[in-house]
C-alpha positions as CSV (number, residue, x, y, z in Angstrom):
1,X,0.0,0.0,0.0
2,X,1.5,3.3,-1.2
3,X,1.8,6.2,0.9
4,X,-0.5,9.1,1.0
5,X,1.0,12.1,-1.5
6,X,1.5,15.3,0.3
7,X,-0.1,18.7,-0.8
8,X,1.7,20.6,-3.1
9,X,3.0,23.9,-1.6
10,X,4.1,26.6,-3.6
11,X,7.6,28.3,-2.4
12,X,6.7,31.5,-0.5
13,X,10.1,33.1,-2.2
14,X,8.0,33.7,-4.9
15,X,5.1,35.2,-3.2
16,X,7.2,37.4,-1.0
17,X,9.7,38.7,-3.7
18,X,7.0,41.2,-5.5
19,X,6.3,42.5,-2.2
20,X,9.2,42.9,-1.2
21,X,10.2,44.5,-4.6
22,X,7.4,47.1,-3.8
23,X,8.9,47.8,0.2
24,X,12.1,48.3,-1.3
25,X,10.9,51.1,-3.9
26,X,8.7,52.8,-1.7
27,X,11.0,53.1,0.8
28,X,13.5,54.2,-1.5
29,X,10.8,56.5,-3.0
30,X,10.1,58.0,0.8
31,X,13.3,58.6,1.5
32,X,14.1,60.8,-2.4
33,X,10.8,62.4,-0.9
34,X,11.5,63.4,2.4
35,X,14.9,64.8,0.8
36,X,13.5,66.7,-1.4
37,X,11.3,68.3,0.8
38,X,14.3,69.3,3.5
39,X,16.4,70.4,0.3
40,X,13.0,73.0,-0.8
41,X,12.6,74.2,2.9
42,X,16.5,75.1,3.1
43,X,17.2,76.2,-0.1
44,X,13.9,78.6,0.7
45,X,15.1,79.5,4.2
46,X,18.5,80.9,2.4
47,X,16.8,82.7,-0.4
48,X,14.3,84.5,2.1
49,X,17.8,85.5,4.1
50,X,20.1,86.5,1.1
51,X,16.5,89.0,-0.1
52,X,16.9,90.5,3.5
53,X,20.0,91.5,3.2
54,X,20.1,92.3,0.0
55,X,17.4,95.6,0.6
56,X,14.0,93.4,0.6
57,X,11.7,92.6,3.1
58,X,10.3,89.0,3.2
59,X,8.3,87.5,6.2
60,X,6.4,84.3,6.5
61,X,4.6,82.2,8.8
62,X,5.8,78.7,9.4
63,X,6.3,76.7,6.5
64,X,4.6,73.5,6.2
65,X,5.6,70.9,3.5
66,X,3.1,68.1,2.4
67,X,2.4,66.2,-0.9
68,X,3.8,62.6,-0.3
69,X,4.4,60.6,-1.9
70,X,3.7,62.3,-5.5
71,X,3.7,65.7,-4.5
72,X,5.7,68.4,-2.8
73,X,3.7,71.0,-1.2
74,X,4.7,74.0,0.3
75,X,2.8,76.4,2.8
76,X,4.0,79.9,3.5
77,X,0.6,81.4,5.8
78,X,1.1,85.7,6.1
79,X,3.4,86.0,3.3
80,X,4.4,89.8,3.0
81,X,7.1,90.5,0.3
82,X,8.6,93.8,-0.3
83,X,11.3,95.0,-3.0
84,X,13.5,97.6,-2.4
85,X,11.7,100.0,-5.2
86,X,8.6,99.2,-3.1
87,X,6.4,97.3,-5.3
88,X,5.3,94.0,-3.2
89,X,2.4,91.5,-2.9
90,X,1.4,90.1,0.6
91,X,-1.2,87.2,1.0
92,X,-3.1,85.2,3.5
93,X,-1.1,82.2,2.2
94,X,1.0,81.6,-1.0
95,X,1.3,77.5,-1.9
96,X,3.6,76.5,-4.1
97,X,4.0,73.1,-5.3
98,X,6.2,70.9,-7.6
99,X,5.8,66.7,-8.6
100,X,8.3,65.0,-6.6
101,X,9.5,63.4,-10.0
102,X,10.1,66.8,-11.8
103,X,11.1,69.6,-8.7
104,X,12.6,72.1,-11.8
105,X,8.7,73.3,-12.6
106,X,6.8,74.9,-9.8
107,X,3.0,76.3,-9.1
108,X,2.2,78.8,-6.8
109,X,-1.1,80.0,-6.2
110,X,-2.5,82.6,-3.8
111,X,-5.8,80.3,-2.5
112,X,-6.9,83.4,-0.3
113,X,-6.2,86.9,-2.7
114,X,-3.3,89.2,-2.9
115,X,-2.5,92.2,-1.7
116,X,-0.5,94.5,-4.3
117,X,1.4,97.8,-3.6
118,X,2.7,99.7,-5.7
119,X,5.6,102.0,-4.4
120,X,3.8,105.4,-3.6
121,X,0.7,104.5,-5.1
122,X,-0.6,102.6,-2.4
123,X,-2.3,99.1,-2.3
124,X,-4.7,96.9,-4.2
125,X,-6.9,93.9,-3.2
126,X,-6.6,91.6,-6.0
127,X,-9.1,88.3,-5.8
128,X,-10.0,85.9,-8.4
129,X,-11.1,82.7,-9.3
130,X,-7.2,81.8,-10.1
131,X,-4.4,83.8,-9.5
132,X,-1.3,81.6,-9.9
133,X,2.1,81.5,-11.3
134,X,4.0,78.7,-12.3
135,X,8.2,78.8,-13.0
136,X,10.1,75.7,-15.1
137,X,13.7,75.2,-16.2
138,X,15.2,76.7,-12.8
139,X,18.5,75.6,-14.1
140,X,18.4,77.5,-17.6
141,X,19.8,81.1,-17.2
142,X,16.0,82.3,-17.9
143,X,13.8,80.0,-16.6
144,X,10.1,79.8,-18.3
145,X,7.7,81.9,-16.0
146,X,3.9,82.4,-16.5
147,X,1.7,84.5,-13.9
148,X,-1.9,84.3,-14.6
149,X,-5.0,85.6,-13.0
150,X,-8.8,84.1,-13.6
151,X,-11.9,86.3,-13.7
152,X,-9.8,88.5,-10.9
153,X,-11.2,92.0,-9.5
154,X,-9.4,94.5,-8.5
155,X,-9.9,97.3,-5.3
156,X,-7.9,100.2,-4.2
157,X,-7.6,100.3,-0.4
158,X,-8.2,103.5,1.4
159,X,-5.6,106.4,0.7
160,X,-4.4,104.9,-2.4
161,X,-4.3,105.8,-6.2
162,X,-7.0,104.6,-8.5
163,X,-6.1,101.2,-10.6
164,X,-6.5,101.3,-14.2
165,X,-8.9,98.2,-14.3
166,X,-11.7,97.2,-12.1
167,X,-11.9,93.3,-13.0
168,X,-10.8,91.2,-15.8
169,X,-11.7,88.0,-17.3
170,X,-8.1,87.1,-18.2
171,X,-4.5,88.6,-17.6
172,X,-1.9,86.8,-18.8
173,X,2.1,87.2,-18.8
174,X,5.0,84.6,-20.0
175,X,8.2,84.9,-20.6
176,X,10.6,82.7,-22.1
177,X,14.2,82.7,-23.8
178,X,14.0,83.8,-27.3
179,X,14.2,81.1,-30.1
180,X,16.6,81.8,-33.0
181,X,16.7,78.4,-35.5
182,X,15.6,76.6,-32.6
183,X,18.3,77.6,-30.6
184,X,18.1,80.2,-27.4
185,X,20.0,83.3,-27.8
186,X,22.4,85.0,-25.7
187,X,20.6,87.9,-23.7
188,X,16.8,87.9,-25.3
189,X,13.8,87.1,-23.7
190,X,10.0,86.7,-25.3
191,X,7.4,88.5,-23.8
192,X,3.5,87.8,-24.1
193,X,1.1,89.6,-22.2
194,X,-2.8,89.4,-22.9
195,X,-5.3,91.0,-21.9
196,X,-9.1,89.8,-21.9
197,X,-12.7,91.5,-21.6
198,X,-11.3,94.3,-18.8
199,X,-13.4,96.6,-17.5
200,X,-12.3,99.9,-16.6
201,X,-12.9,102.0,-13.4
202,X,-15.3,104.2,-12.9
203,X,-14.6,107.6,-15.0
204,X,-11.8,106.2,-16.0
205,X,-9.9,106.1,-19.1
206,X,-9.8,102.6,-19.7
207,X,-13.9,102.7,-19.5
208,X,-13.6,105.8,-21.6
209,X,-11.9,104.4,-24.3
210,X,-13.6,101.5,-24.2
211,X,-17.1,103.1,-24.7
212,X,-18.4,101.6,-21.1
213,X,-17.9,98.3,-22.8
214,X,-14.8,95.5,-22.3
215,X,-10.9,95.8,-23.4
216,X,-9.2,93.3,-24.7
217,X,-5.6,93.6,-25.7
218,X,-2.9,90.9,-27.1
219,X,0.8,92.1,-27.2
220,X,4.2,90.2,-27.8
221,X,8.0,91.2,-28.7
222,X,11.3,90.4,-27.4
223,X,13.4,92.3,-24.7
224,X,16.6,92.9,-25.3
225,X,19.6,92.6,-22.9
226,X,17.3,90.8,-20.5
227,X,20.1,90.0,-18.0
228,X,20.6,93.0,-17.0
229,X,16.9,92.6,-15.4
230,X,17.6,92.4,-12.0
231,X,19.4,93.8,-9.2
232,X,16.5,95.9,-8.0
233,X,17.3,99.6,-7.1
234,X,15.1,102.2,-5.3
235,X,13.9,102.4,-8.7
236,X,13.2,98.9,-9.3
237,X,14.5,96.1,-12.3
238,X,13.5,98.0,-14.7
239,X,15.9,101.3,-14.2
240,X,18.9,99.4,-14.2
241,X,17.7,97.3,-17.6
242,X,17.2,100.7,-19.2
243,X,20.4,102.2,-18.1
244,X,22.4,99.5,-20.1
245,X,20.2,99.9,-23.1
246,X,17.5,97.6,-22.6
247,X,14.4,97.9,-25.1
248,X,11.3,96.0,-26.7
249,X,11.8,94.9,-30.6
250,X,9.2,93.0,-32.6
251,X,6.7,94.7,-30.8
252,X,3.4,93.1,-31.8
253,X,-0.6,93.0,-30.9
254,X,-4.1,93.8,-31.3
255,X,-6.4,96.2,-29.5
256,X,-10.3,96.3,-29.4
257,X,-11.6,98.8,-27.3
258,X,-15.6,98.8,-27.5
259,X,-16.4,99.2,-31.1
260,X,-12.5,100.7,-31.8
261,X,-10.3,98.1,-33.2
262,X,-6.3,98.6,-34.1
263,X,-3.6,96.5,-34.9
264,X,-0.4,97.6,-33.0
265,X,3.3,97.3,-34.5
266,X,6.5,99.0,-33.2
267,X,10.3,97.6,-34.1
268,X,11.7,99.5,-31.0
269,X,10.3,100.8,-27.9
270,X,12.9,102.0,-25.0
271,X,12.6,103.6,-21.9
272,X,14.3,107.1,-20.4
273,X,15.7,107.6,-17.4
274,X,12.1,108.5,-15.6
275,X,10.9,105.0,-16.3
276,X,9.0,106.5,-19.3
277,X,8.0,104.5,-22.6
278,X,9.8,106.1,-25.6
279,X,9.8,105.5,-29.3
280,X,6.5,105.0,-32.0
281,X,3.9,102.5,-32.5
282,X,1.7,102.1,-35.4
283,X,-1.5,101.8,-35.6
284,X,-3.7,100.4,-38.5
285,X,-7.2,101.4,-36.7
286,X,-10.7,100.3,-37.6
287,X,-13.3,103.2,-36.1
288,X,-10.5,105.1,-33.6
289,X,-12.6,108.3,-32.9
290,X,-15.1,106.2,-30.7
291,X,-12.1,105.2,-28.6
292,X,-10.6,108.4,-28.8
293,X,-13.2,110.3,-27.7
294,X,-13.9,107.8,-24.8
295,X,-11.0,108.9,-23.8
296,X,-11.4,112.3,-23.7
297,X,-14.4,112.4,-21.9
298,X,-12.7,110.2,-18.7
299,X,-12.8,111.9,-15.5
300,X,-8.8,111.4,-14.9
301,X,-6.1,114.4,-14.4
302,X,-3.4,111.9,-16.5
303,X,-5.7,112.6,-19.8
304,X,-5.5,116.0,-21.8
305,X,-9.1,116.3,-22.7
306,X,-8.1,119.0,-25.5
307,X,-5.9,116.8,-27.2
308,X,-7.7,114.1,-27.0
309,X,-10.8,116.0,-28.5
310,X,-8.5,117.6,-31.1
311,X,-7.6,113.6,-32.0
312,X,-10.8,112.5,-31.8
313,X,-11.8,115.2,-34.3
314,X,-8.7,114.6,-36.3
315,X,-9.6,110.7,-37.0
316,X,-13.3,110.9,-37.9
317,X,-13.3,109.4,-41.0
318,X,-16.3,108.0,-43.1
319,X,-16.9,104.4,-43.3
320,X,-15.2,101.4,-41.7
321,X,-12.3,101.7,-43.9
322,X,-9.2,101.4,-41.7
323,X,-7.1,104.4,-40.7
324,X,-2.9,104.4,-40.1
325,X,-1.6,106.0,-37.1
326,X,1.2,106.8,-35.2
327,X,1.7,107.3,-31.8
328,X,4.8,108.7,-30.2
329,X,6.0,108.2,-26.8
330,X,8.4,111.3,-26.5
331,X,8.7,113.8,-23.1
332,X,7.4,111.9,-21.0
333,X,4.0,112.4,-22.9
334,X,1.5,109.8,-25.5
335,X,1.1,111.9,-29.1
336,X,-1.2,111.4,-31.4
337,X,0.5,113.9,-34.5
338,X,0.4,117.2,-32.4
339,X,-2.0,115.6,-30.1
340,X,-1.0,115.1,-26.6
341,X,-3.2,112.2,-25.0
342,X,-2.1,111.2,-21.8
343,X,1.7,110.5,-20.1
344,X,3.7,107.9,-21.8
345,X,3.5,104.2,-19.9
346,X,5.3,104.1,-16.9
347,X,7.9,101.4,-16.2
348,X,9.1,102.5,-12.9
């Protein structure tokens, strides 16, 4: 009589060894993460110190990291930053947050609203259903930034200038090294900056021009000696870009204002040493007078109502054939021929 055969077992090595596989990776994984996370917080404790002793003033709560194990998430609660020119933005809480796989592209994201100032101007409350910023390619000389705000409003607080728009479906800035045959070039950076369905203030001569309606505008061109931008002054970036000859080519874009629509083209704009715009940009306008006299009829001290009037006046024309202009940005002043509009845009 043969013995009874014994159950076949299967060798647990084989069981065990995708398990343990799986330990030995998320471990692994854990400890890049927890790494990475000490490596943000220092590397952010440093930056904060070399800013204060460079002129700014940055303050912060206390920093929380989160995220694991895909994510790296960083909390700054009361975050009040303030350049030396001072321009800053304060918020309840800025988050900023990177995949643990790819740390060189950041978000960061102001959940609660900002708080703008602007030098001697004063402060605005910014809010919005997005208002974020994201940066990538932290190791190229100029990394890829895009700020972007969502369907954002904006409020003077008390004591403070009025702000040029009251709320905004869309603003929109990138920039990015210039391209030449697919290559990036030495000291150029590309510039985008729209501009979607913005309502002006009240009385103002963005609702002027736009006829109590929206303003949309598109622009793009390339800065030249872009290195030189930074190393804020009193002044701020700009002053010290413009003193080594920094200035906008392949200026291009598209402006509709109410029932006013022009097509915008400059190959140079500069700035002088006042932080004003100078140089010309043409204009190939469909319907300008509407705009123009908008414009004049704003209840702001910046606008000169007689030139405007006289411009208005000067570029009724019959029809919807489209009109070329040419405004100047000269003295510190916006010309339209002999027309004097408004001061020239402001860089700092």
């Amino acid at each position: 009589m043969s013995a009874p055969e014994q159950p076949y077992r299967h060798p647990r090595r084989g069981i065990i060894g995708p398990f343990l596989l799986v330990g030995i990776a998320l471990a692994a994984w854990t400890g890049w993460w927890f790494y990475l996370a000490q490596q943000v917080e220092t590397r952010l404790e440093a930056q904060v110190a070399a800013l204060n002793q460079g002129g700014w003033a940055v303050h912060h709560g206390e920093v929380t990291t989160s995220g694991w194990p895909f994510r790296v998430r960083v909390s700054l609660p009361r975050t009040d930053i303030l350049a030396p020119s001072g321009h800053g933005v304060a918020a309840p809480e800025l988050v900023a947050e990177a995949n643990a796989w790819n740390p060189d592209h950041w978000v960061i994201i102001a959940p609660e609203g900002l708080t703008l100032t602007r030098a001697a101007k004063g402060k605005v409350e910014v809010t919005g259903d997005a208002l974020r910023m994201s940066i990538s390619h932290l190791r190229d000389r100029f990394p890829d930034l895009r700020l972007e705000f969502v369907r954002s409003t904006f409020v003077p607080q008390p004591g403070a200038e009025p702000f040029p728009i009251a709320s905004a479906e869309h603003i929109q800035l990138e920039t990015r090294p210039h391209l030449t045959d697919g290559a990036a070039t030495t000291d150029e950076l590309d510039v985008l900056f729209n501009l979607v369905d913005a309502r002006g203030r009240q009385g103002g001569p963005v609702e002027g021009a736009a006829q109590n309606g929206r303003l949309t505008l598109a622009l793009e061109g390339t800065v030249q000696q872009a290195s030189r931008l930074k190393g804020p002054d009193a002044a701020g970036l700009f002053a010290n870009w413009s003193r080594a000859g920094g200035r906008f080519t392949a200026v291009r874009g598209e402006l509709t204002a109410g029932e006013s629509r022009a097509l915008l083209t400059s190959d140079t704009l500069a700035v002088d040493g006042a932080g004003r715009l100078t140089g010309q940009l043409a204009l190939t306008a469909e319907r300008p007078s509407p705009a123009i006299s908008g414009l004049a009829s704003a209840q702001s001290g910046a606008v000169n109502r007689t030139g405007a009037m006289g411009a208005a006046a000067a570029t009724t024309v019959s029809g919807d054939q489209p009109v070329a202009l040419t405004l100047q940005f000269r003295d510190g002043r916006t010309w339209l021929g002999p027309f004097a509009l408004a001061p020239a845009p402001k860089l700092f």
